[in-house]
NUNU-177796 format. One record per residue (C-alpha): residue number from 1; residue in three letters; x, y, z. Coordinates in steps of 0.1 Angstrom, whole numbers, m for minus. Each point is the difference from the previous one (the first is absolute). Example, Ala and Ser with C-alpha at 12.3 -4.5 7.8 and 13.67 -1.06 7.14 Angstrom:
<resi=1 | resn=ALA | u=123 | v=m45 | w=78> .
<resi=2 | resn=SER | u=14 | v=34 | w=m7> .
This chain:
<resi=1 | resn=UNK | u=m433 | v=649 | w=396> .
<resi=2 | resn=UNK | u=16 | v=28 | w=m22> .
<resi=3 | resn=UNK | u=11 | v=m25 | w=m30> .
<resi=4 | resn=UNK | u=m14 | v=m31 | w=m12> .
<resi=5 | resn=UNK | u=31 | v=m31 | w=0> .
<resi=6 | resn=UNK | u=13 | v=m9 | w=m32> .
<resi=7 | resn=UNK | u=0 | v=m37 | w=m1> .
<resi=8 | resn=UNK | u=6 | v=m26 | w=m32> .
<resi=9 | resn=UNK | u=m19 | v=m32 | w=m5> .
<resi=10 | resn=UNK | u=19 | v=m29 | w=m19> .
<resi=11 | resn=UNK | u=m18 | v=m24 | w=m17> .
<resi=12 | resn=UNK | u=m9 | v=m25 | w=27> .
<resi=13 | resn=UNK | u=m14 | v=30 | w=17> .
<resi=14 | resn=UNK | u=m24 | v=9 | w=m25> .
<resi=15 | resn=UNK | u=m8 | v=m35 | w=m10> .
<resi=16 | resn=UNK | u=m14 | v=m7 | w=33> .
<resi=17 | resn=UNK | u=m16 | v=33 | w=7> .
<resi=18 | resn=UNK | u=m23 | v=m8 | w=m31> .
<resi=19 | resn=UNK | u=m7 | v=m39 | w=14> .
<resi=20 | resn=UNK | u=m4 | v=11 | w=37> .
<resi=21 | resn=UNK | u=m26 | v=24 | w=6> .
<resi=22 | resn=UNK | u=10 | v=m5 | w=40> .
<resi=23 | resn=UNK | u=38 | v=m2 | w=m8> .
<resi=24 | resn=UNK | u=27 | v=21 | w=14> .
<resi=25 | resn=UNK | u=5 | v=12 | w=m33> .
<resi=26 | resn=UNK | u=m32 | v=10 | w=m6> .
<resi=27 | resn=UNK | u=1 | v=21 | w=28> .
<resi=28 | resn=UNK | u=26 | v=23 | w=m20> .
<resi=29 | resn=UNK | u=m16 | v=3 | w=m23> .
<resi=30 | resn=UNK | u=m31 | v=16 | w=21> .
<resi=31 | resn=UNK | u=24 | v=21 | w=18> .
<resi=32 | resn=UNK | u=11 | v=13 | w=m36> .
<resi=33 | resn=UNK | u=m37 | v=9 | w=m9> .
<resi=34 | resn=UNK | u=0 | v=20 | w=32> .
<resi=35 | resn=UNK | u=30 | v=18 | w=m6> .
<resi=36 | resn=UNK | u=22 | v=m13 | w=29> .
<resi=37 | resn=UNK | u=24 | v=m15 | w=m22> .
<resi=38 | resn=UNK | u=7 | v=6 | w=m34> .
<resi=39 | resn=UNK | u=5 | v=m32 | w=m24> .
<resi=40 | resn=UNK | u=27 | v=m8 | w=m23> .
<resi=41 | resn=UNK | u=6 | v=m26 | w=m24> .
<resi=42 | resn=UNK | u=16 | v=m8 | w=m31> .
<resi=43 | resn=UNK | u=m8 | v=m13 | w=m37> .
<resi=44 | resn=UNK | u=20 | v=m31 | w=7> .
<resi=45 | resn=UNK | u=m19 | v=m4 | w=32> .
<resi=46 | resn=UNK | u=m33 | v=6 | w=m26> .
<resi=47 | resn=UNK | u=14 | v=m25 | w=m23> .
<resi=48 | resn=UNK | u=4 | v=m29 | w=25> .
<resi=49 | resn=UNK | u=m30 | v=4 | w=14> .
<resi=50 | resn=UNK | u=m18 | v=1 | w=m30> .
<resi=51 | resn=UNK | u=14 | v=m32 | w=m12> .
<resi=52 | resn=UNK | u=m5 | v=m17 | w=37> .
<resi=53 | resn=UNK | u=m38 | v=12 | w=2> .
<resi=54 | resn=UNK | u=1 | v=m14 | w=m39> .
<resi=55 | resn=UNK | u=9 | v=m35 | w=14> .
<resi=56 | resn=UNK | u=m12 | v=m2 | w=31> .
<resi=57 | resn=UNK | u=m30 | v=19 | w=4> .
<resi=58 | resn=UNK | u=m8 | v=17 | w=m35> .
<resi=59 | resn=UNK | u=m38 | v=6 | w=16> .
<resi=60 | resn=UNK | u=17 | v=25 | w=22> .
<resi=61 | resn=UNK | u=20 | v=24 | w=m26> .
<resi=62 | resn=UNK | u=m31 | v=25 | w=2> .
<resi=63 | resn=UNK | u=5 | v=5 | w=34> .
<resi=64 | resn=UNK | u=34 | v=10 | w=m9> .
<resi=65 | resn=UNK | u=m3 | v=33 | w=m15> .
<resi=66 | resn=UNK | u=m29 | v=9 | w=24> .
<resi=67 | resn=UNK | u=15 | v=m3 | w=37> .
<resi=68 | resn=UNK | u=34 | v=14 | w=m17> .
<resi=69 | resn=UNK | u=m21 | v=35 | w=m10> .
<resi=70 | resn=UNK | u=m15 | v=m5 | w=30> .
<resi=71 | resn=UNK | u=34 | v=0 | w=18> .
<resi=72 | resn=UNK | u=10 | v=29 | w=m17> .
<resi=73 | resn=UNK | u=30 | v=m24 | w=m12> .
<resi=74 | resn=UNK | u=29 | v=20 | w=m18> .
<resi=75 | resn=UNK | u=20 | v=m22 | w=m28> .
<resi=76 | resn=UNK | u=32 | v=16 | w=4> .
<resi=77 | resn=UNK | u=31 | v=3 | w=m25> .
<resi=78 | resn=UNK | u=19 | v=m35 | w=m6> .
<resi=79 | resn=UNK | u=37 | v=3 | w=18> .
<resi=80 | resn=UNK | u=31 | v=m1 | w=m31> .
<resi=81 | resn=UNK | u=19 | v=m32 | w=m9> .
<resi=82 | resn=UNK | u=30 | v=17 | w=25> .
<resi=83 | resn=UNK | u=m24 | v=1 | w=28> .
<resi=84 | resn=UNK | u=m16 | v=m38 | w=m11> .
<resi=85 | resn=UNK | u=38 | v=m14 | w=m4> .
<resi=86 | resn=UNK | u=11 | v=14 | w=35> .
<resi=87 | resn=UNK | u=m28 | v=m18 | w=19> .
<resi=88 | resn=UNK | u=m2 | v=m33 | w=m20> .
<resi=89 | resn=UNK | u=31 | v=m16 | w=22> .
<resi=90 | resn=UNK | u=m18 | v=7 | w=32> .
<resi=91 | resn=UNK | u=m34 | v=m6 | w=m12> .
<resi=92 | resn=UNK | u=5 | v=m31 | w=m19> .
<resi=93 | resn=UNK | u=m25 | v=2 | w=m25> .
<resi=94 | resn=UNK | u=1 | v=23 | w=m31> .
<resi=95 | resn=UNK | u=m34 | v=7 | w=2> .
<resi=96 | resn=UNK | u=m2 | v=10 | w=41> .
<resi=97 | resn=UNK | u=27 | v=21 | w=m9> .
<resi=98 | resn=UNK | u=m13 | v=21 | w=m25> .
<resi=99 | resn=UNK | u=m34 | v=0 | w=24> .
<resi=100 | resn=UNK | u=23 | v=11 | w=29> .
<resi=101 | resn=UNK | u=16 | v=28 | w=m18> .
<resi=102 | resn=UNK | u=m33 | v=14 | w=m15> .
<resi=103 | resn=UNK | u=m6 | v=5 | w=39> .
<resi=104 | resn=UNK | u=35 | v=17 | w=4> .
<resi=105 | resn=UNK | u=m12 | v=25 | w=m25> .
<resi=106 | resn=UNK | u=m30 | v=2 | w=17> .
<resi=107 | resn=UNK | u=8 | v=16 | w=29> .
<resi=108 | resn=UNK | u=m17 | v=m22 | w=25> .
<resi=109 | resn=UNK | u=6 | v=m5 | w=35> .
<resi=110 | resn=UNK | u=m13 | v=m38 | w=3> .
<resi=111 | resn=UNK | u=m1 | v=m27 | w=m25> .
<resi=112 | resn=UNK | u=m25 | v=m24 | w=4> .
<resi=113 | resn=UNK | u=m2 | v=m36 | w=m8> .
<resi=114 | resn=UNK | u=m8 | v=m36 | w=4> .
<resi=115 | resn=UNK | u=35 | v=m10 | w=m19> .
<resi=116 | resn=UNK | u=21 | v=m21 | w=30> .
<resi=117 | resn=UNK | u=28 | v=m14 | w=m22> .
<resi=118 | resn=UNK | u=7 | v=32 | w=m22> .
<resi=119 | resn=UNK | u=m15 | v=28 | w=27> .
<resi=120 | resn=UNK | u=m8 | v=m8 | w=33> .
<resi=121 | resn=UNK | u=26 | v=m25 | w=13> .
<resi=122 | resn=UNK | u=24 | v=12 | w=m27> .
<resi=123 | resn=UNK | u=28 | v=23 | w=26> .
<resi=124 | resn=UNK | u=20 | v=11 | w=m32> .
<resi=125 | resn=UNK | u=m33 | v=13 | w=m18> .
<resi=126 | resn=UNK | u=m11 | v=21 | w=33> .
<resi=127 | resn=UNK | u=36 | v=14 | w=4> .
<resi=128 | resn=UNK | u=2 | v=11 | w=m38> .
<resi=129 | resn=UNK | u=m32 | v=26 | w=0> .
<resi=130 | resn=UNK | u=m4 | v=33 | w=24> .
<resi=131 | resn=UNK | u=m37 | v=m17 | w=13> .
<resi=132 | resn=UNK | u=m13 | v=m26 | w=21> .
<resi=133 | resn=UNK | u=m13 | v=m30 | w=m16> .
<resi=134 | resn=UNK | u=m29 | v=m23 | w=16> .
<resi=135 | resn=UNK | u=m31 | v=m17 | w=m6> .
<resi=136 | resn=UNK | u=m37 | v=21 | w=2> .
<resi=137 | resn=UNK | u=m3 | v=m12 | w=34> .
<resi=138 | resn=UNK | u=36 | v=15 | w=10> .
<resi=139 | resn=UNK | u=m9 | v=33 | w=m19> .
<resi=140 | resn=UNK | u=m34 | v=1 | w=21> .
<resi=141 | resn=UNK | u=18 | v=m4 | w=34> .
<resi=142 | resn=UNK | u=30 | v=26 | w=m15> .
<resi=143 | resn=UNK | u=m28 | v=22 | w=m7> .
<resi=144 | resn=UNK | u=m23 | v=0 | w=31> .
<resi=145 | resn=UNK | u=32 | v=2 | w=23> .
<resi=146 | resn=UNK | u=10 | v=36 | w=m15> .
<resi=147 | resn=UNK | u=m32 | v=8 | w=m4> .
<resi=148 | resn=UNK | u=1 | v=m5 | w=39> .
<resi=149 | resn=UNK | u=25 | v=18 | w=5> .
<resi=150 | resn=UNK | u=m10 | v=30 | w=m22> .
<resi=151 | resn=UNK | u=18 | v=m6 | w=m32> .
C-alpha cells in the first residue's frame, strides 16, 4: 500500500476505543500504530472525551494519552466559525459541527463515529462534507474491501 488512509475519529470513536480493548474502534487505532492509516482528531474531540472518561470512567483517562501515542494520533487545527456556522444547520448540534469541520480541515477520507442522530443516520450531515461517514465497523469493512481490491 503506497500511502497510509487518512481517517478522523470523533468522539464516540475514541471513547470506545479506550473502553473496548476488542472494539471496532480499537482496531483503528492498532492499524494507526502500524502505519496503515493515519489518525486524526481534534481538541474538541480531546475535550469531550476528556470530560466523558472524567464522568464515566475517570480510572481510564491514563489509558488515554497512551494508546493515542500509540496510534500515532495527529490533533489537527480546529475549523473557523465560517466553516462551524456552515455545517451547524445540517449537523444540528453546535458542537458536532465544529467536530465535523475540524475533519473538513483535516483532509480525511472517512469520518468515523458512533453518533446516529447527528452522524450516521443524519443524510444532510453526510451530504455536507467531501468523506464518508460510518461507524469503526463500517470503516473496517470500507478498508478491507479496497485493501482487496489493491487500494
Amino acid at each position: 500500500m503506497a500511502a497510509s488512509i487518512e481517517v478522523f475519529l470523533d468522539s464516540s470513536a475514541v471513547f470506545a476505543a479506550i473502553l473496548s480493548e476488542d472494539g471496532g474502534a480499537r482496531m483503528i487505532l492498532k492499524l494507526g500504530e502500524s502505519g496503515v492509516v493515519h489518525i486524526s482528531v481534534s481538541a474538541q474531540v480531546l475535550k469531550e472525551v476528556e470530560g466523558a472518561l472524567r464522568r464515566k470512567a475517570p480510572e481510564a483517562i491514563p489509558m488515554l494519552a497512551v494508546l493515542l501515542d500509540a496510534a500515532r494520533v495527529v490533533v489537527g487545527s480546529s475549523a473557523g466559525p465560517t466553516a462551524v456556522r456552515r455545517l451547524r444547520n445540517p449537523v444540528g448540534h453546535d458542537g458536532d459541527a465544529q467536530v465535523l469541520a475540524d475533519a473538513v480541515v483535516a483532509g480525511v477520507v472517512y469520518f468515523v463515529t458512533l453518533d446516529r442522530k447527528h452522524f450516521l443516520e443524519n443524510r444532510s450531515a453526510r451530504k455536507a462534507v467531501p468523506f464518508i461517514i460510518g461507524s469503526p465497523g463500517d470503516f473496517l469493512a470500507w478498508l478491507r474491501d479496497g485493501l482487496s481490491a489493491g487500494l
